[in-house]
N, C-alpha and C positions, 0 to 999 in steps of 0.2 A: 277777305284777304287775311285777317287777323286767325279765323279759323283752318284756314290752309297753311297759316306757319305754326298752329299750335300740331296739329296733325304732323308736321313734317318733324317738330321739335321731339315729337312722343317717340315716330318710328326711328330717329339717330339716338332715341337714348336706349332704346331696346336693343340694335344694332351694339351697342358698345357695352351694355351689361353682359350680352353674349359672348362679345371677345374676352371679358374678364374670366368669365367660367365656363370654356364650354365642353367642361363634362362635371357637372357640378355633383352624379352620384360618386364618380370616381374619386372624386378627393375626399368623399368619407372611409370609402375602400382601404387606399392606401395611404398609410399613416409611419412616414421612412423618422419620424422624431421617434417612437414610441407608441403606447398608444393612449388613448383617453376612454373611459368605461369601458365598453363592451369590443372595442378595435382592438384587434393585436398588431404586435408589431413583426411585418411577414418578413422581414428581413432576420428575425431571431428566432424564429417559428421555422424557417427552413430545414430541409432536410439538412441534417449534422456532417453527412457524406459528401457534401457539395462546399463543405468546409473546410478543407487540408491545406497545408501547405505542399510541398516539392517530396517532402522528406515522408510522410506520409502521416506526420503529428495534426491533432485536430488543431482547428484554429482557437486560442486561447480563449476567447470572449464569447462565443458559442456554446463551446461545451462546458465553461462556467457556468452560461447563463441557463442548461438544460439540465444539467445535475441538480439535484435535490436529494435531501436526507431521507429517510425511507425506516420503517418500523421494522424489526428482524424477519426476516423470509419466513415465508411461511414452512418451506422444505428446511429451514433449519429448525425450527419450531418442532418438527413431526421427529426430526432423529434424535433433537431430545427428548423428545418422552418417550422415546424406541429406549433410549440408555439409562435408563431407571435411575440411581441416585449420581451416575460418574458426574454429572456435571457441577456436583456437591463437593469432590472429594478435593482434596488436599494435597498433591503430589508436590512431592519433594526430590529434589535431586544432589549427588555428593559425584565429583571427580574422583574417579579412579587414577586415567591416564590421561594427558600428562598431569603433572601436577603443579599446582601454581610456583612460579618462579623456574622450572623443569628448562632444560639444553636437551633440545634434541640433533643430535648429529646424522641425521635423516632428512630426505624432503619427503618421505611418507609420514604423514603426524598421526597414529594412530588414538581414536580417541574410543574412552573405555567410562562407562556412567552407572552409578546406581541406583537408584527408584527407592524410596520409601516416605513416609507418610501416610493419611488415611485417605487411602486409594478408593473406596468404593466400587470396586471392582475396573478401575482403569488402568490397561496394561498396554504400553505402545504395540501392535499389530496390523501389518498390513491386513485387507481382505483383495482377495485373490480375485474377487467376481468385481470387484466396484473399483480396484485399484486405490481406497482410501481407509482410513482409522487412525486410531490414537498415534500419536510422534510427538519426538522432540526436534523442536528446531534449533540446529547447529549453526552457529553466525561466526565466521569468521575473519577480525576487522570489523572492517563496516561493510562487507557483501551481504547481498541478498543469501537468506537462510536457505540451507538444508533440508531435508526431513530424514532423520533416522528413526526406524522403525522396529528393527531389533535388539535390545539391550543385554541380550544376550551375548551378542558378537560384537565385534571393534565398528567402529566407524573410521573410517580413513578420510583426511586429507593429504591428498594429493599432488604432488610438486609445488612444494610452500618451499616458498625462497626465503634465503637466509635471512638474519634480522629479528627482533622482537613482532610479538602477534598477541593479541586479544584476541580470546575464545570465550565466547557468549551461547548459554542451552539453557532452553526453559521447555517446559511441556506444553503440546497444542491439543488440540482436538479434529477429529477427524475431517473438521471444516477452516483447521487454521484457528481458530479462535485460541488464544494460550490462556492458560492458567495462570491466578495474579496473585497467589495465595504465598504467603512469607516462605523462603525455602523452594520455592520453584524455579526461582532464579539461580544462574549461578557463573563466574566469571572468572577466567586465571589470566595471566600472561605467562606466554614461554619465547625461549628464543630458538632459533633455526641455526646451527652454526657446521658450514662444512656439509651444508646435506646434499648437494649436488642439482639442487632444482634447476632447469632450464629456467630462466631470468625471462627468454625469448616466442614461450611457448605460450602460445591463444589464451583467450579465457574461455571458457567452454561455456556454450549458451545452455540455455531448458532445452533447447530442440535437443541438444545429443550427447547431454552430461551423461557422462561414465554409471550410472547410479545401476547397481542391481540390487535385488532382493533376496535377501538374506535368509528370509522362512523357508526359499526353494533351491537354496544353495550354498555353498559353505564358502564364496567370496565374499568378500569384505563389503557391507555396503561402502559407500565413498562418492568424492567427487576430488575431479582436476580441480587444483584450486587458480586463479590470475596470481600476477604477479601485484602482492601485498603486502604492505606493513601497518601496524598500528599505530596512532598516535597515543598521545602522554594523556592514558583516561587515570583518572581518581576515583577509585572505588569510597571516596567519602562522601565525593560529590552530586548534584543531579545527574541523572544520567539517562537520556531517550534512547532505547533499544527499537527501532524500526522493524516488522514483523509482513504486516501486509497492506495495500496488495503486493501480487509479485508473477510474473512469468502471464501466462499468456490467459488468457477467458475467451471461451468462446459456448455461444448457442445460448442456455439457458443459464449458465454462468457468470454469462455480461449482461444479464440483467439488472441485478443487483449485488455489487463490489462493495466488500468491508474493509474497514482502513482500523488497523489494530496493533499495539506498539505495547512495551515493557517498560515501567519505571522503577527507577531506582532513586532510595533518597529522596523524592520530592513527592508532593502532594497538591492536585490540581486545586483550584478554589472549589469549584460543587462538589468536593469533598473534604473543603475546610482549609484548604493551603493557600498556598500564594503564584502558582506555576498555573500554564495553560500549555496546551500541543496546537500550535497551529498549522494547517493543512492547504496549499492549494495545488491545483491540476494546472498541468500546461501552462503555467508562469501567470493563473487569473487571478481572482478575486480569492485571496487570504483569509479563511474561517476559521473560528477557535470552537477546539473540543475540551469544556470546563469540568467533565467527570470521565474519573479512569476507566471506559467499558468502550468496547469497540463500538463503530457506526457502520453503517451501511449507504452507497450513494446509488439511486440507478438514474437511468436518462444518458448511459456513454454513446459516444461514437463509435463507430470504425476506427479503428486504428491504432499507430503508439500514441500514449499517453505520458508522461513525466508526474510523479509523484512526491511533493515534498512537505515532511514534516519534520516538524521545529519544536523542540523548548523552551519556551522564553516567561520572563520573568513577568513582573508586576507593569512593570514599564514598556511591554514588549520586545526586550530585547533579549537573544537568542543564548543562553548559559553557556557557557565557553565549557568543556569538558574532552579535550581530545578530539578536535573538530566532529565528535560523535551526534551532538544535537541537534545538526541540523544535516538530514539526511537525504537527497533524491533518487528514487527509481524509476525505472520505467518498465512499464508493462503493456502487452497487445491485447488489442478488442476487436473480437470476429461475433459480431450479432451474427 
């Protein structure tokens, strides 16, 4: 009898070790905390595209947690050594038109630059087969830049409404990357007064800005500009100029995105200062870039992204300079 209830004792406890586990490989599988060694967590490992919200932004914690910093592409590697010393030289820029403090009684602002320093042969031009090369970027306010490519001819801006305006041009390279070299910078303010801008007219996206080319025509490059003012920047102060990303990446271009910016006045710490650029995407996880030289992120989604970067202090907090420091955009991703 005693053998017939240890027997029956064994088969109810096997019976109920099985209800506790019974799929005991699967729950090494899936691991929804995290993971531990060699387990990922498939919840963050997901396709990136299966993560949007309504609007078509990626979901913040995803595409944080797939981006990663990335060493210079290798296709920008190869056009610099295509460009022999340009990426050495020294360009400098000086305003022609307008001129700082300048009333214009126009909402066409024509802008007029001169170029000098030790070029090493860098001269802003479009190329006609690739659609890319040297430029300066035009910023006006705090909108996403321009590219003007003939300094030959005027730049225009385009139904600027009345009111005070900061104009911001530094010299890029034909991948965007600017120049950071003293004198590359340069900044005025002028006012608009009586020029007739439509107050009520669109902002003109990438897809169908006004922009021609100047080498194949004798119109003005330019763009429509929104309806903009400046705030109260202090040319004594720090000052983040926001550059890139910008406008749309698609194919082998949203692979790897550079995130690149102008300062003025201040000096990061891994180059001796006290100042950091902080950087997050889609409202995630906040990183610092401690030395002035652009970075590169790949691993995006599909889709719009929001972009914002920041000045901030020893303390982390953001340098007050004409709400200029702390900047957002947004830009499209077509893998």
């Amino acid at each position: 009898m005693k053998l017939i209830r240890f027997f029956v004792f064994l088969i109810a406890l096997t019976v109920f070790a099985a209800c506790r586990n019974p799929d005991p490989e699967g729950s090494h599988n899936i691991n929804p905390g995290g993971y531990t060694g060699a387990n990922k967590d498939l919840h963050h490992t997901a396709n990136n595209s299966e993560h949007t919200d309504a609007t078509g932004h990626g979901n913040a914690a995803d595409t944080a947690h797939n981006l990663q910093e990335v060493p210079r592409p290798q296709n920008i590697a190869d056009m610099m050594a295509q460009r022999g010393d340009q990426d050495q030289a020294a360009p400098t820029l000086r305003f022609i038109e307008p001129t700082d403090g300048a009333t214009v009684n126009n909402s066409i602002v024509k802008v007029k630059l001169a170029l000098a320093g030790d070029l090493k042969g860098y001269k802003p031009m479009k190329d006609m087969a690739t659609g890319m090369g040297n430029h300066i970027h035009v910023i006006l306010d705090n909108q996403p830049y321009e590219a003007f490519y003939n300094l030959d001819s005027e730049f225009e801006l385009r139904n600027v409404s009345d009111g005070e305006h900061t104009l911001r041009v530094f010299p890029s390279r034909p991948w965007h990357e600017s120049y950071k070299n003293s004198g590359a910078f340069q900044m005025i303010r002028f006012t608009v007064r009586n020029g007739g801008g439509d107050a009520s007219k669109p902002t003109t996206t990438n897809a169908n800005q006004m922009m021609s080319n100047a080498n194949a025509s004798s119109t003005p490059e330019g763009k429509d500009m929104p309806n903009s003012t400046a705030g109260a920047v202090d040319k004594t102060k720090p000052l983040l100029t926001y550059s890139r990303p910008k406008g749309e990446y698609k194919g082998a271009d949203a692979e790897n995105i550079m995130i690149d910016f102008w300062l003025l006045n201040a000096k990061l710490v891994g180059d001796g200062g006290e100042y950091q650029v902080r950087y997050s995407v889609d409202g995630g996880e906040a990183k610092m870039i401690d030395k002035w030289q652009p970075i590169w992120l790949s691993g995006w989604a599909d889709g719009k992204h929001t972009i914002k970067l920041e000045l901030v202090d020893k303390s982390g907090n953001v340098v007050e300079n004409g709400d200029y420091n702390s900047t957002t955009h947004e830009i499209t991703v077509t893998r």
